[in-house]
N, C-alpha and C positions, 0 to 999 in steps of 0.2 A: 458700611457694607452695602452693595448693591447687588441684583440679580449679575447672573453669572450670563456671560455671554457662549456659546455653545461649540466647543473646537471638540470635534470627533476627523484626524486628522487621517493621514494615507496607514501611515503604521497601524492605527487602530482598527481599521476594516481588513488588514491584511490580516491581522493574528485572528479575528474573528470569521474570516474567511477559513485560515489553516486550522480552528477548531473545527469548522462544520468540515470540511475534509479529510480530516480526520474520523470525526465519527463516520462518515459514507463508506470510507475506507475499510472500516470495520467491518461494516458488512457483506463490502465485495470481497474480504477478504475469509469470513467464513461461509460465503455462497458458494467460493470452489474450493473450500479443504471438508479435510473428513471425510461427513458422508453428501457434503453439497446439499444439504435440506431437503432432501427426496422424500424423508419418511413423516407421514404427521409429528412421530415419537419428537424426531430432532427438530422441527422446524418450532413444532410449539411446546415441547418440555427437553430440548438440549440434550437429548438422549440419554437420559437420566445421570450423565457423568462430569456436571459441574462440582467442583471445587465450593469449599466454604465461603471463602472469602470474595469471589464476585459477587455470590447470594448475598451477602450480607449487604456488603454496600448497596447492590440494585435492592432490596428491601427499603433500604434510605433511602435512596434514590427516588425511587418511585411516591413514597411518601412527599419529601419533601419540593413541596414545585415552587416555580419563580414567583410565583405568589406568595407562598410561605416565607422565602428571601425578603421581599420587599414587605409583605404584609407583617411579619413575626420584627423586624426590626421598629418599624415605622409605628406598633404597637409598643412596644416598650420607649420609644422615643413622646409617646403623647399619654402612655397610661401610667409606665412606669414596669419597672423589674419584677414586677407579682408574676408575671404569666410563668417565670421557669420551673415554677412550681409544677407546673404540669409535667415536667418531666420526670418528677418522682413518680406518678400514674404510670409512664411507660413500663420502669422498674417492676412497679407493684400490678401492674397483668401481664409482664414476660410472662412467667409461667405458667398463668392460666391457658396464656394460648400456646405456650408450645406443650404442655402434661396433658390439657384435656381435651381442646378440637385440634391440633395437630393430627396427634395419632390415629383418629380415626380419618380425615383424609390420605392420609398413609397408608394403611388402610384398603381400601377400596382404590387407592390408585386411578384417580378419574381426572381426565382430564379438562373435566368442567365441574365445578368446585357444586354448581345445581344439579347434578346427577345425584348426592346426595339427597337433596330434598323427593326426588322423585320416588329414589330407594325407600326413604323411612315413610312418604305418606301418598303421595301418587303426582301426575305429568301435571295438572291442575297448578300445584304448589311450585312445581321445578318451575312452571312457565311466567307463573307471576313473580317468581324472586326475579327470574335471568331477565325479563322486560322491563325490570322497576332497574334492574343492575343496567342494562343496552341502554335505555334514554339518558340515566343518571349521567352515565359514563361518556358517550356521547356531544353531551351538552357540556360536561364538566373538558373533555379536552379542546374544545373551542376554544372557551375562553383560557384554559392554563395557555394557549398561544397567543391570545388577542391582550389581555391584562400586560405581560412585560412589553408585547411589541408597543402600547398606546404610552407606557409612562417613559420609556428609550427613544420614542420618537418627539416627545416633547422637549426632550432634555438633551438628546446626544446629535439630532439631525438624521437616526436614520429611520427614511420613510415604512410608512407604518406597513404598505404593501411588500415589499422587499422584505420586512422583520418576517411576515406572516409568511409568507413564500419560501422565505428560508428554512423557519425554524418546518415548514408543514411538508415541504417537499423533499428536505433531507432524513428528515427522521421516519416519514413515509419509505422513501428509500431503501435506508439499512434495515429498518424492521421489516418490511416485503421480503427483502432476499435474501437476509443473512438468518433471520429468524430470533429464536431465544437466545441463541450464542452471541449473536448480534449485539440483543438487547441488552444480554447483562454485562457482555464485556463495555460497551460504552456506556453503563452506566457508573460503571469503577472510574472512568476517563473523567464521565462527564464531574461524579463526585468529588474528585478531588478540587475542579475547576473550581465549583461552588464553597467548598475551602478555601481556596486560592482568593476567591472574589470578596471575600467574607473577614478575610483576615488582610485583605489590602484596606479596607476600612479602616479596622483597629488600627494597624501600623499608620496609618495615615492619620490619625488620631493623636497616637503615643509618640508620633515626630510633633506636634503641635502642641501638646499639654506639657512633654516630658515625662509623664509617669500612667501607672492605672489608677494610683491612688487620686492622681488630679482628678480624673475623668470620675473619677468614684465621687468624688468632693463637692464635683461642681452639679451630679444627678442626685446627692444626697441634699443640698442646698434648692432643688428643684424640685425636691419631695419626691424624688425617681428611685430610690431606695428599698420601698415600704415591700417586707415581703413574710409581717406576719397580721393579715387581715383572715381570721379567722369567724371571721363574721358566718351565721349557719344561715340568712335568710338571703331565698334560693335570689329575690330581686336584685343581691348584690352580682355588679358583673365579673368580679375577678374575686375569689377568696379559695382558701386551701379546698375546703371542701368542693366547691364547682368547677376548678384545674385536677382535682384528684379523679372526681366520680365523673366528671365532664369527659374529661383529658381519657379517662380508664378505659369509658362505654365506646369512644369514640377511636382510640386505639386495637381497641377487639373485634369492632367492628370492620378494621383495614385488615390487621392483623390475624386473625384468628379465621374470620370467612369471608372477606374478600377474593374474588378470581383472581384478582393481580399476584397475590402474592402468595394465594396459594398455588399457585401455578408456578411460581420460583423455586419454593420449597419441596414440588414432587420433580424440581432438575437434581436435585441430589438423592444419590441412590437407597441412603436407609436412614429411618428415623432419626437416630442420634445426632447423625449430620447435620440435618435438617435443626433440627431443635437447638445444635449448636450455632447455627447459623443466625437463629431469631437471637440466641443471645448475644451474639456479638454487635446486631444491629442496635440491641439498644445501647453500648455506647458510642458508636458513633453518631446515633441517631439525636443522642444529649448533646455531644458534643457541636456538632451545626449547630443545633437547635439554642447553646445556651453562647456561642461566638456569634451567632445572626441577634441574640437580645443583647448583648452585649456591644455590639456595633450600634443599636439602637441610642446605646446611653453612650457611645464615642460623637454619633452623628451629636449628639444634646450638649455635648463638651464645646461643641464649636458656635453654636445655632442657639443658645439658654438665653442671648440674650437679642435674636433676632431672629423669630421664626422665620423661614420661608412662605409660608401657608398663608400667615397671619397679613406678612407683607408683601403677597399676592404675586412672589419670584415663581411658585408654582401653582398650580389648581388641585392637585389632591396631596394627599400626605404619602400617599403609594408609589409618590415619584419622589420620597427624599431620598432614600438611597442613592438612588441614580444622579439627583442633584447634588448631591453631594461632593461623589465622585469627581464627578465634571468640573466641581467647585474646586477642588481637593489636589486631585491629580491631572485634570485634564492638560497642564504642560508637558508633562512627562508623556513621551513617545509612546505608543502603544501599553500603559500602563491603563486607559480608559477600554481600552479592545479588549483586555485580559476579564474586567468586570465585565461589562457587556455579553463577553464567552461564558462567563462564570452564570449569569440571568439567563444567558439564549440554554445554556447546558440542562439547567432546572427545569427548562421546558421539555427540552429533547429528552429527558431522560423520565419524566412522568407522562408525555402524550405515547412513547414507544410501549409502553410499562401497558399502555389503554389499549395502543392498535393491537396488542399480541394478544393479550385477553377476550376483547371481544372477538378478535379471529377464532377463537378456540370457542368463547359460549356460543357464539352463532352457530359456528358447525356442529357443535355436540349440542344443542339444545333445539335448535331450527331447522338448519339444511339435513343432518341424518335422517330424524325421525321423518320428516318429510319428502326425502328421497325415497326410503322405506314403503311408507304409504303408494307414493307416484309409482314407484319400480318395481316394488314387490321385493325387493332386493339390498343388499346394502353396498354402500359406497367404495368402491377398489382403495390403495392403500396410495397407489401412483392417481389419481383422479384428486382422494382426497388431499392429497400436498396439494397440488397444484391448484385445486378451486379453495383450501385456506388461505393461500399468498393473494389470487385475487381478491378475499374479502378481506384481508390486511388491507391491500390497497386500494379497497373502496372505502372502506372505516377513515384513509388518511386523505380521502378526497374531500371526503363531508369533516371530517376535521377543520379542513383549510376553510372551507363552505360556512362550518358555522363561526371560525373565527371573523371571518371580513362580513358577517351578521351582525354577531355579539356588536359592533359598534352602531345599531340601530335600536337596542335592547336599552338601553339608560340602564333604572335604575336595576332592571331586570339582573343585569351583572353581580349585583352581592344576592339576591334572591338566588341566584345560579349557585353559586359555592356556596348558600347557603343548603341547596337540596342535597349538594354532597355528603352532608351529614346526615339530615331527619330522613336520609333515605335508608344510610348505614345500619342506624339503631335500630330501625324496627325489624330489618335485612337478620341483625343478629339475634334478634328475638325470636324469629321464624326457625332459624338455625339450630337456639337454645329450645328452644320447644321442642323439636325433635331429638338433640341429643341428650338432654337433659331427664327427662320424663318419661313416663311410658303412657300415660292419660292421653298426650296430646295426637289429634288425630286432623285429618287433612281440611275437614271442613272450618272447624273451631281454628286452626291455627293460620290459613287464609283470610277470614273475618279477621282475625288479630292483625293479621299483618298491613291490610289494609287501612283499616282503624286508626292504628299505630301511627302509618305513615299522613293520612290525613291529620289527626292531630298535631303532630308535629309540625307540618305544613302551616296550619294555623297558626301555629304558638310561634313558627320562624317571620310569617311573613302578616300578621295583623299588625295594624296600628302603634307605634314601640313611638316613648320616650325617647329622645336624643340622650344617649351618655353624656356624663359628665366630662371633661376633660382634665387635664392637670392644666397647673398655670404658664402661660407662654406670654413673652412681652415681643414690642420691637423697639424697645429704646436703643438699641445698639445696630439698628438701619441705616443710618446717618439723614434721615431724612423729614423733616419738620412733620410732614404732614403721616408719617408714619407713624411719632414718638409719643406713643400711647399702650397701655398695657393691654394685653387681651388675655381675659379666663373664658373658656366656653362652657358653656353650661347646658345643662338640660333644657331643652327648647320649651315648654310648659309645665305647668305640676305635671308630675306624674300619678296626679289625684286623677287626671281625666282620662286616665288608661285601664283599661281591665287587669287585673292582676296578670293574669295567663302573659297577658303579654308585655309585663313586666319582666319575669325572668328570664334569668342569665342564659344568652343564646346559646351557654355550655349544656344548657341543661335539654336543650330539645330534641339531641338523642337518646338522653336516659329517658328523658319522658315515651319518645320512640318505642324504647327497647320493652321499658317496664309494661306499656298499654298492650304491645305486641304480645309480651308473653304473659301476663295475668290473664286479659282476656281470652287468648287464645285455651290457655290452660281450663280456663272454669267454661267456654263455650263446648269443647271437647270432651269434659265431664259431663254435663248437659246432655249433648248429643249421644254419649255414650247411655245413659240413664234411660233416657227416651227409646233410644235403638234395641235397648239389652246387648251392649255389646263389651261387656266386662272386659279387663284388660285382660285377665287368667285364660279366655280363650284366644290371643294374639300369638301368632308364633313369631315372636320378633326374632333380628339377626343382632347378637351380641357385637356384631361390629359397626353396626349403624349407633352407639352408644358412647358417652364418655368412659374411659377406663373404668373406674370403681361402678359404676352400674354394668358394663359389661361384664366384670369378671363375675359378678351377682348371678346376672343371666346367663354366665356359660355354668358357672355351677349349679345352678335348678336345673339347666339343660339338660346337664350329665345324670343330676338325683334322677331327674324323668325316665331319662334314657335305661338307666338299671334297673328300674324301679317295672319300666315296660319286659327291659331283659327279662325279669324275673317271674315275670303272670306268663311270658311266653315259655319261660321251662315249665315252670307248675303246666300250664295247658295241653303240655308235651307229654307230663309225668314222667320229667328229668328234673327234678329240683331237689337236687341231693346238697349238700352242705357243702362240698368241695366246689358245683360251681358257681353258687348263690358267691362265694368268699374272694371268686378267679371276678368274679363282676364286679365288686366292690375295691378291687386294687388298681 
């Protein structure tokens, strides 16, 4: 076996040409039906009359980027079949985030997911979630463009400026003018692509093995099988417990109070819908998830006996999919453009998922209240469309800006997707703070949130062990000076490491989440103690609450309320029997 020579032919730029025109398509096509984007309503929540089944997939969608594609295969091809385990965790917090924070964004109907925080504790708290959410987000759609364009252009020929261009200029495009309609109908398109792309692997696989049981046989023979490591010590990097509690905190963190997708879930007009919606995401959301680790162990069926990596055919392991392919299919006409569409889709459909979100926190967190203060006044209905569309399309300038960067960032690039996460956790900490408790108060849960996120910071990006890897040979390279076994291993003991930054990088948003809301929880008892600001004199809103603590607090509400009814008759000297009994029904 030799490295593969790189044929991305006419056919294959043409079908990868007719996806990105397709999606454009989309949203020239919802810019002039309807109501034409005129209203904030439509342009950034779809006029509240989408359909289940777009949301759902744009849920996935937006979750899952070309990163995840290449990174979740290319992880199971070098670690092994443990990680699908995290997908029981999807299962096991559906319902927390659609029964408990669901409903109260529903709720309040905001179209910026931080108007919450400002409601339960004050502008302080709204400004430091939405600023930790603008940079996170920001940075993080750079690179979901720059990552597939760098591993497609080493492997398929197309230049890395063209990738970024493409994928930043068209999906800037449709999300500017068609809006949320835009977004989620191309993301049903782009979903299916990422199917399509994902299962042209496997089959490509099961034409060369013959069966799944081979591909099974020859990843069991590989030690790529193992998927009961129940090990509870947090150092381990893949075991149930660190995919379930990992996988959970970091799931509720997307799901549950993210602007992305809370902001899909108020396009649909009433809660059930909505809640229907998260459930159907998770199984489509498994089903990618466990054909992308499954294509991992097809690529290992072919490759068990000659790494790519090891025999220098590529530079990162984030390009085997892609090499693969090329290796695989690349004869077949336009069958390389359909994957390639299938990578460029992943992209377009989580940077769109970003531009339309921050368009909406900027405006509801930044530009109003600040308008406000300048004006004296607030923002018209026909001003505000038109000046969100320009902050769509300036979010997808500095997009393109920070992708053709990201390629001067080294090793900066996994630090970057790694802040995607320790940003998340302590994001939901802040969130649970407030919805959870009635202690928690704006000072004490700011300190948390900070804390939170700087720890994490730490524990992501200190000093770390090299992982272990599983075993890769290249006796079957065909090449003398190749024909030697390679195990990788941990680069030193991992005696010379602090622990902290020993564990499993699953664990750095629980750690996020946990410092956020303990601490924030016992500083805002504190401060209350100090203050004398008992929580019995708080007039809280029963709907800034999770369900069961709201319905607590609407019924003290009402004892209150009769309870005043009735000193007000007595004070009257009306407090007969009959209607002390009419108060009480």
């Amino acid at each position: 076996m030799a490295g593969v020579e790189v044929t991305f032919g006419v056919w294959d730029y043409v079908v990868v040409a007719i996806v990105l025109l397709i999606s454009a398509s989309i949203g020239v096509y919802y810019r002039f039906t309807g109501g034409k984007q005129k209203t904030v309503q439509e342009y950034l929540l779809a006029d509240k009359n989408m359909s289940i089944a777009p949301v759902a997939f744009s849920l996935m969608a937006s979750f899952m980027s070309a990163i995840t594609l290449l990174g979740v295969s290319s992880e199971n091809y070098t670690y092994g079949f443990q990680f699908i385990i995290i997908n029981i965790s999807y299962g096991i917090f559906t319902p927390i985030a659609a029964y408990l924070y669901l409903p109260i964004f529903f709720k309040l109907q905001a179209t910026s997911a931080y108007e919450y925080l400002e409601m339960r504790f004050g502008k302080i708290a709204r400004l430091s979630a939405s600023l930790s959410y603008t940079l996170q987000m920001t940075l993080y759609m750079g690179i979901v463009v720059y990552a597939p364009a760098l591993a497609l252009e080493a492997l398929t020929g197309i230049n890395q400026v063209l990738a970024i261009l493409s994928i930043g200029l068209v999906c800037t495009f449709y999300s500017t003018i068609g809006g949320m309609k835009a977004v989620l109908m191309t993301d049903v398109f782009q979903s299916l692509l990422m199917f399509i792309a994902v299962f042209s692997v496997i089959g490509s696989a099961l034409y060369e093995t013959g069966s799944f049981s081979e591909i099974w046989r020859i990843a069991a023979e590989g030690n790529r099988t193992d998927l009961l490591n129940f090990n509870p010590d947090p150092t381990v990097r893949h075991s149930w417990l660190s995919l379930i509690l990992g996988g959970g905190i970091t799931f509720l963190s997307l799901y549950a109070v993210n602007q992305i997708q809370v902001q899909r879930y108020l396009t649909i007009k009433d809660l059930k819908r909505a809640q229907f919606a998260l459930w159907w995401n998770w199984p489509i959301l498994t089903s990618l998830s466990l054909c992308t680790s499954f294509a991992g162990l097809s690529i290992y069926s072919k490759y068990y006996n000659c790494d790519p990596v090891s025999a220098q055919y590529i530079n990162s392991i984030d390009q085997l999919m892609p090499y693969y392919v090329v290796d695989t299919m690349g004869h077949i006409p336009g069958l390389s453009g359909l994957f390639v569409a299938g990578i460029f889709s992943a992209a377009l459909s989580t940077v769109s998922a970003a531009l339309n979100s921050l368009a909406a926190v900027t405006m509801e967190d930044y530009y109003k209240p600040l308008h406000r203060v300048i004006f004296k006044k607030s923002l018209s209905s026909n001003s505000a469309s038109v000046q969100t569309k320009i902050v769509a399309l300036i979010y997808g300038v500095i997009c393109i800006g920070v992708a053709f960067l990201a390629q001067f960032l080294g090793g900066i690039l996994q630090a970057a997707l790694t802040i995607f996460g320790v940003v998340g956790g302590p994001l939901l900490g802040l969130f649970s703070l407030g919805m959870f408790t009635l202690v928690a108060n704006e000072e004490g849960s700011v300190v948390g949130l900070f804390t939170g996120i700087g720890i994490a910071l730490w524990m992501a990006f200190g000093p770390k062990p090299t992982p272990a890897t599983l075993f890769t040979t290249t006796e079957g390279c065909g090449s003398a000076a190749l024909n030697r076994t390679v195990t990788v291993l941990a680069a030193d003991s991992e005696s010379n490491y602090l622990w902290i930054h020993r564990v499993s990088y699953l664990y750095n948003g629980v750690a996020g989440f946990l410092i956020t809301f303990i601490l924030g929880y016992l500083l805002s008892w504190i401060i209350r103690k100090i203050k004398r600001t008992p929580v019995q004199n708080e007039r809280y809103d029963p709907n800034l609450f999770v369900p069961p603590l709201a319905n607590k607090l609407q019924k003290a509400k009402q004892s209150e309320t009769r309870l005043e009814d009735i000193s007000d008759l007595n004070r009257n000297g009306k407090s007969d029997q009959g209607k002390i009994e009419t108060i009480f029904k």
